[in-house]
C-alpha positions in Angstrom: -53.7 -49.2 144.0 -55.6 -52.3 144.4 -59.5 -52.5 144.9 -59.6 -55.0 147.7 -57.2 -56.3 150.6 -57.7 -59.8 152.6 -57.6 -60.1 156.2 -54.7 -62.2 155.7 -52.9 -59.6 154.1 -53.7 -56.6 156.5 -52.6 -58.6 159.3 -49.4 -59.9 157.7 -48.6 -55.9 156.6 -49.5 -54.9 160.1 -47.9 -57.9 162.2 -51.8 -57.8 164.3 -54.2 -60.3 164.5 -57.1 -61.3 162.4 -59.1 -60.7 166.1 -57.5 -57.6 166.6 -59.1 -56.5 162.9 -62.5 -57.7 164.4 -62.1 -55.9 167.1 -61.9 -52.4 165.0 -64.1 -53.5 162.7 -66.9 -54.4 166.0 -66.1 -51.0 167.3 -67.0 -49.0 163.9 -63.5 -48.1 163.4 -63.1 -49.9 159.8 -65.9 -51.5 157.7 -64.6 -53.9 155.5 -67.1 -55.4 152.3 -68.6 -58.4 153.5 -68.7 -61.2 150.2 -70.2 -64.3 151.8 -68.0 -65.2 155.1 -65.1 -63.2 153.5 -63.8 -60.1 154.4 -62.5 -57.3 152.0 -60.7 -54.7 152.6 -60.3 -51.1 151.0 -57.6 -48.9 150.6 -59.5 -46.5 153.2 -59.9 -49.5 155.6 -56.4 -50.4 155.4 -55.5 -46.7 155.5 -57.7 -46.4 158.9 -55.5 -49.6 160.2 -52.8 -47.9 159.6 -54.0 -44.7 161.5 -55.5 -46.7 164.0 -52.4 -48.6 164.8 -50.2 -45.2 165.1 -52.7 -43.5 167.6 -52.5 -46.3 169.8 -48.8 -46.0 169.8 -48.9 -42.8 170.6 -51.5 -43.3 173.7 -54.8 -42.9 172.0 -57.4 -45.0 173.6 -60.1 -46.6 170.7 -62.7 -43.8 171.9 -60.2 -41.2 171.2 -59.2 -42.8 167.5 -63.1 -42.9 166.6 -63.8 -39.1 168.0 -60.6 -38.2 165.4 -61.9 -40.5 162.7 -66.0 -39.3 163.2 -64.4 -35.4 163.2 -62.6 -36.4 159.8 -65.4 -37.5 158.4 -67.6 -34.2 159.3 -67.2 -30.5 158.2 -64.9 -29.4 158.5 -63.3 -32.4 157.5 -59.3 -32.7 158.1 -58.9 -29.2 159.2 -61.1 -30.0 162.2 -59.5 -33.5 162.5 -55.9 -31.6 162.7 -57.0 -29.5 165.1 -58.6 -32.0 167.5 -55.6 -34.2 167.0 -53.3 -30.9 168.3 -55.5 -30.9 171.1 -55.4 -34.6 172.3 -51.5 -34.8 171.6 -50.8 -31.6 173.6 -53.1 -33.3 176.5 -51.0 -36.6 175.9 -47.8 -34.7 176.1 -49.2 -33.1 179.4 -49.9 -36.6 180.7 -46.7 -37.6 180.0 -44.6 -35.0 181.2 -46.4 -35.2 184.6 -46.3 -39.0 184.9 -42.1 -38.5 183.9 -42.4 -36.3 187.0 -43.7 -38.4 189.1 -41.1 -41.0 188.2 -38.4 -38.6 189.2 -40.1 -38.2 192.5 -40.3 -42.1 193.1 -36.8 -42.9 192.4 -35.4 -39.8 194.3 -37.4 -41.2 197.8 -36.3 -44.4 196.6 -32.9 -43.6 196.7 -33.7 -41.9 200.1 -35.3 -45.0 201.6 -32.1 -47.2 200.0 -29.6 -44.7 201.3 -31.0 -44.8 205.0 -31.1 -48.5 205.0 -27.5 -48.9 203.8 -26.6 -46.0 206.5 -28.2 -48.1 209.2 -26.7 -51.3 208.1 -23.4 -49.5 208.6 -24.3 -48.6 212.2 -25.2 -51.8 212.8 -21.6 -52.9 211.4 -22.7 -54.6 208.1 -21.3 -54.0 204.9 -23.2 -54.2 201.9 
């Protein structure tokens, strides 16, 4: 394992942007080793990238990543991190599943309102 990463290289591994880097780094997510103007990254920066990057696919907004990463970093450590991260997935799921709901219900009145103006099209003798 190698001591030190460059910005260049963390955003080549990760396809992001060097701002997008800055950006974590300005919100206290990662805290790279400042050498001069240069930047250098450790394994547990580029480790936190990585982590950082998956909770946002997943949903997680950048306060809900930092809560995870703060609990990690506290007692009791990664069992509490685990358990918080059960908890904001299961909310997430929740979310999800109600939002998927809500879909359903907008295309099935869609298909009502599309289904009534084809009807009265008929009645008015055009074909679709």
């Amino acid at each position: 394992m190698r001591d030190y990463y460059s910005i260049t290289e963390l955003t080549r591994e990760f396809g992001i942007s060097t701002r997008t880097l800055r950006f974590y780094e300005d919100e206290g997510l990662i805290k790279p080793v400042r050498r001069g103007r240069t930047r250098l990254y450790r394994p547990s920066d580029r480790h936190l990238v990585r982590q950082i990057l998956r909770g946002r696919s997943i949903g997680f907004s950048i306060a809900e990543i930092r809560e995870i990463i703060e609990v990690y970093k506290a007692p009791p450590g990664e069992i509490g991190q685990l358990k918080l991260m059960l908890s904001r997935i299961s909310e997430k799921q929740q979310d999800l599943r109600q939002k998927r709901r809500d879909l359903e219900d907008t295309l099935e009145e869609l298909s009502r309102a599309e289904e009534a103006c084809v009807e009265r099209l008929a009645e008015l003798g055009v074909t679709t």
